[in-house]
PyMOL commands that place a pseudoatom at each C-alpha (Angstrom):
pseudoatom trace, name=CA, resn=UNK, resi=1, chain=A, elem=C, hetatm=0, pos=[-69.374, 104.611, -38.192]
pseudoatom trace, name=CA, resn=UNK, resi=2, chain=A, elem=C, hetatm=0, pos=[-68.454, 103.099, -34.810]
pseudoatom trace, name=CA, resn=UNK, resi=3, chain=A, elem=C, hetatm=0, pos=[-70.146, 99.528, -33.596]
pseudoatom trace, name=CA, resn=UNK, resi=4, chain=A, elem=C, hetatm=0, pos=[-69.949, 99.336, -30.125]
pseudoatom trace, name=CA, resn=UNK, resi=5, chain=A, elem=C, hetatm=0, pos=[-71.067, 95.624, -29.968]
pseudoatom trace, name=CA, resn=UNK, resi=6, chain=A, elem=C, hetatm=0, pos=[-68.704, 94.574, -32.155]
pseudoatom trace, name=CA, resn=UNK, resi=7, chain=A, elem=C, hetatm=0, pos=[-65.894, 96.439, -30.061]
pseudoatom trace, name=CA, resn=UNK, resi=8, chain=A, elem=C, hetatm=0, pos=[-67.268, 94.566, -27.036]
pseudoatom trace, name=CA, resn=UNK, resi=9, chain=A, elem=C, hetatm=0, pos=[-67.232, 91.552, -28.977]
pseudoatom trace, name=CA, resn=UNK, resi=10, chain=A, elem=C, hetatm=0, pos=[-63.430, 91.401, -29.317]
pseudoatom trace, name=CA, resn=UNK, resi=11, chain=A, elem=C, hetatm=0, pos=[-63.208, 92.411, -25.632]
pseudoatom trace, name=CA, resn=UNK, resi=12, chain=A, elem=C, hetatm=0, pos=[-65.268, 89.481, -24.347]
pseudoatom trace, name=CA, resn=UNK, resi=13, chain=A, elem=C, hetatm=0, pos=[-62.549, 87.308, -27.053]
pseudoatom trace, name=CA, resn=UNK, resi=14, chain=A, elem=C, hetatm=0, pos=[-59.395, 88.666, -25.691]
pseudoatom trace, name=CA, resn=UNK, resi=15, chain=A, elem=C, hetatm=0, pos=[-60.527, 87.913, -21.989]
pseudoatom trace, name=CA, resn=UNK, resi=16, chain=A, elem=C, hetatm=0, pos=[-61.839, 84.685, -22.864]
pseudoatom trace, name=CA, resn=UNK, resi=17, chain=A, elem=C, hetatm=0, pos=[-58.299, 83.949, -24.658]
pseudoatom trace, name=CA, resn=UNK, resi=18, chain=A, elem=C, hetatm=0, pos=[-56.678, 85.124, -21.232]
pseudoatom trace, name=CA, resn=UNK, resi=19, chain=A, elem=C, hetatm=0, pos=[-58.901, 82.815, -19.327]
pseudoatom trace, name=CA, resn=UNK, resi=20, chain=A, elem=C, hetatm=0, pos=[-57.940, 80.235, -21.054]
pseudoatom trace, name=CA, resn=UNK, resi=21, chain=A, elem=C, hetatm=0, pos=[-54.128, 80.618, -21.224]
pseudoatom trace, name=CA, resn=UNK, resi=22, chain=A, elem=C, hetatm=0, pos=[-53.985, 81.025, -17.238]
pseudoatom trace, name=CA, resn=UNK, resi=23, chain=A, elem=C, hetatm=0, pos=[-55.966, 77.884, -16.931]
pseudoatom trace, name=CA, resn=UNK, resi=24, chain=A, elem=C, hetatm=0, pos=[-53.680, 75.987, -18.868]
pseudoatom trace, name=CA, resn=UNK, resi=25, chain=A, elem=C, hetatm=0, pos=[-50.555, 77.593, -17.206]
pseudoatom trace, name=CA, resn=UNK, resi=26, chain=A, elem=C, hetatm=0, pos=[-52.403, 76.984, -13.632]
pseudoatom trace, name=CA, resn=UNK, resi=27, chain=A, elem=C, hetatm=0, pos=[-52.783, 73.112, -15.257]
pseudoatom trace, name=CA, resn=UNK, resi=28, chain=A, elem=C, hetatm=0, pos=[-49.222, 73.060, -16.472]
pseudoatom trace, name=CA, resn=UNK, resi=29, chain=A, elem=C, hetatm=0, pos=[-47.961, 73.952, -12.865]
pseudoatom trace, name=CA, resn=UNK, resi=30, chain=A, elem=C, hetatm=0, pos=[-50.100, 71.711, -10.437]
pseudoatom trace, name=CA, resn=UNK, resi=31, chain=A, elem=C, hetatm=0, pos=[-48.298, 68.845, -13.102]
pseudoatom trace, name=CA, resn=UNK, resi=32, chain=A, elem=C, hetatm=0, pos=[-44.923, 70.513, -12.344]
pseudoatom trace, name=CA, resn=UNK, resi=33, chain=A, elem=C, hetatm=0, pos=[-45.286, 70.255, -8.827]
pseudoatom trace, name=CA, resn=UNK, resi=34, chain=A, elem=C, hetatm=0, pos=[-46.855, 66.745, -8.784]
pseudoatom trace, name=CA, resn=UNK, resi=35, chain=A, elem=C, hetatm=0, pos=[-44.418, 65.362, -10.303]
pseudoatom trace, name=CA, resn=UNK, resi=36, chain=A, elem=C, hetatm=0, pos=[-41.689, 66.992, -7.991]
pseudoatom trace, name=CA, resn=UNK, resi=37, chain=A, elem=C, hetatm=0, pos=[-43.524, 65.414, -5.105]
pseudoatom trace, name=CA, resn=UNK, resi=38, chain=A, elem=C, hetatm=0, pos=[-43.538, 62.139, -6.747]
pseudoatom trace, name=CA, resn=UNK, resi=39, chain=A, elem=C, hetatm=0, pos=[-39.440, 62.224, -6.798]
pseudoatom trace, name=CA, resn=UNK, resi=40, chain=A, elem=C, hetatm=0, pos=[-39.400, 63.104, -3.405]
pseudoatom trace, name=CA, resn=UNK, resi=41, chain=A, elem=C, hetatm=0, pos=[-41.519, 60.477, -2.145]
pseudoatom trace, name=CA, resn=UNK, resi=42, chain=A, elem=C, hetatm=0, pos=[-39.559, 57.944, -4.111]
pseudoatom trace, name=CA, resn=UNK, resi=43, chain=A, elem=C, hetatm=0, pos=[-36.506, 59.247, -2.427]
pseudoatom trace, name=CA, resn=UNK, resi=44, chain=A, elem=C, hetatm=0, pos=[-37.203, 60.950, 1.245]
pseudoatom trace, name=CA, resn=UNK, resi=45, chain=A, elem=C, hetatm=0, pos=[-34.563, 63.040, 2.585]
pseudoatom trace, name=CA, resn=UNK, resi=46, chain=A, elem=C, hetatm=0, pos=[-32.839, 63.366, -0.689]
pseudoatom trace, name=CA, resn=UNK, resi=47, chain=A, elem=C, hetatm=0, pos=[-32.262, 67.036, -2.277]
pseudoatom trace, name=CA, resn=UNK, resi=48, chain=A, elem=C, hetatm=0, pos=[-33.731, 66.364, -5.977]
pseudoatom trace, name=CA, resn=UNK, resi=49, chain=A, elem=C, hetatm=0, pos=[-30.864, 69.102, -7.215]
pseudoatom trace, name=CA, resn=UNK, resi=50, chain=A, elem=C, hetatm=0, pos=[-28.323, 67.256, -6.020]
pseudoatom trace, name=CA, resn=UNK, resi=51, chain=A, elem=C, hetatm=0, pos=[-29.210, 63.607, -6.017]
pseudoatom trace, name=CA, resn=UNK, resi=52, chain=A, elem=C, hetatm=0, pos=[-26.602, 61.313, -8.006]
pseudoatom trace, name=CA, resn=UNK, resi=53, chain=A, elem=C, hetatm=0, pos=[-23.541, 63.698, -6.887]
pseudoatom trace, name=CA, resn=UNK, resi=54, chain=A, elem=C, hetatm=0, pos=[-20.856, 61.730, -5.383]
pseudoatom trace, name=CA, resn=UNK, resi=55, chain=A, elem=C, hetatm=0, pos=[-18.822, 63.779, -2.600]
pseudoatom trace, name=CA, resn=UNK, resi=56, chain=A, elem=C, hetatm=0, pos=[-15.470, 63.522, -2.378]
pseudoatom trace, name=CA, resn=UNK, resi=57, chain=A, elem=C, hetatm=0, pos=[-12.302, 63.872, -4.951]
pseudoatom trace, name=CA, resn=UNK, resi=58, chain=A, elem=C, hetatm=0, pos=[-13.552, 63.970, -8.250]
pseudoatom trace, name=CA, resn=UNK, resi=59, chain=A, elem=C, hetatm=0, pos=[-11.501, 61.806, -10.708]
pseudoatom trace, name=CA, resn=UNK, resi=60, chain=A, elem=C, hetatm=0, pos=[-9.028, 63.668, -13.182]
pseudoatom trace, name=CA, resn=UNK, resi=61, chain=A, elem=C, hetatm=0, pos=[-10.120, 64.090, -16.481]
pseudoatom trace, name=CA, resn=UNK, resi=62, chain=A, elem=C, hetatm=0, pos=[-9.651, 61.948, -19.237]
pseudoatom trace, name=CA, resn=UNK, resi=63, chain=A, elem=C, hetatm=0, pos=[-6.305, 62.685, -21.514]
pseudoatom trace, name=CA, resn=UNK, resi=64, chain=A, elem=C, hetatm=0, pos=[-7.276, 63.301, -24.852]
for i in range(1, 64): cmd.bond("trace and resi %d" % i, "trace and resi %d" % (i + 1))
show_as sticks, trace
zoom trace
């Protein structure tokens, strides 16, 4: 025999354990992004993927 309720239990579970994963993605994100603003503020006009590179000839490697 079949309980409905109890299948609707573990429905109402699962979407509730969804929920609360996307929350904590959509948390984990607005962090990620904060925190990429805060670099760029500390230096404007700087490209965050390149920032410490020095242009020009590279020196040669070291001899080992």
């Amino acid at each position: 025999m079949s309980f409905p309720g109890a299948t609707k239990r573990r429905k109402e579970l699962a979407r509730n354990d969804r929920r609360r994963e996307k929350e904590a993605r959509r948390e984990q994100a607005k962090k990620e992004r904060q925190s990429r603003s805060d670099l760029q503020k500390q230096n404007p006009g700087e490209d965050p993927d390149i920032a410490g590179i020095v242009p020009g000839p590279q020196p040669p490697p070291a001899d080992e």
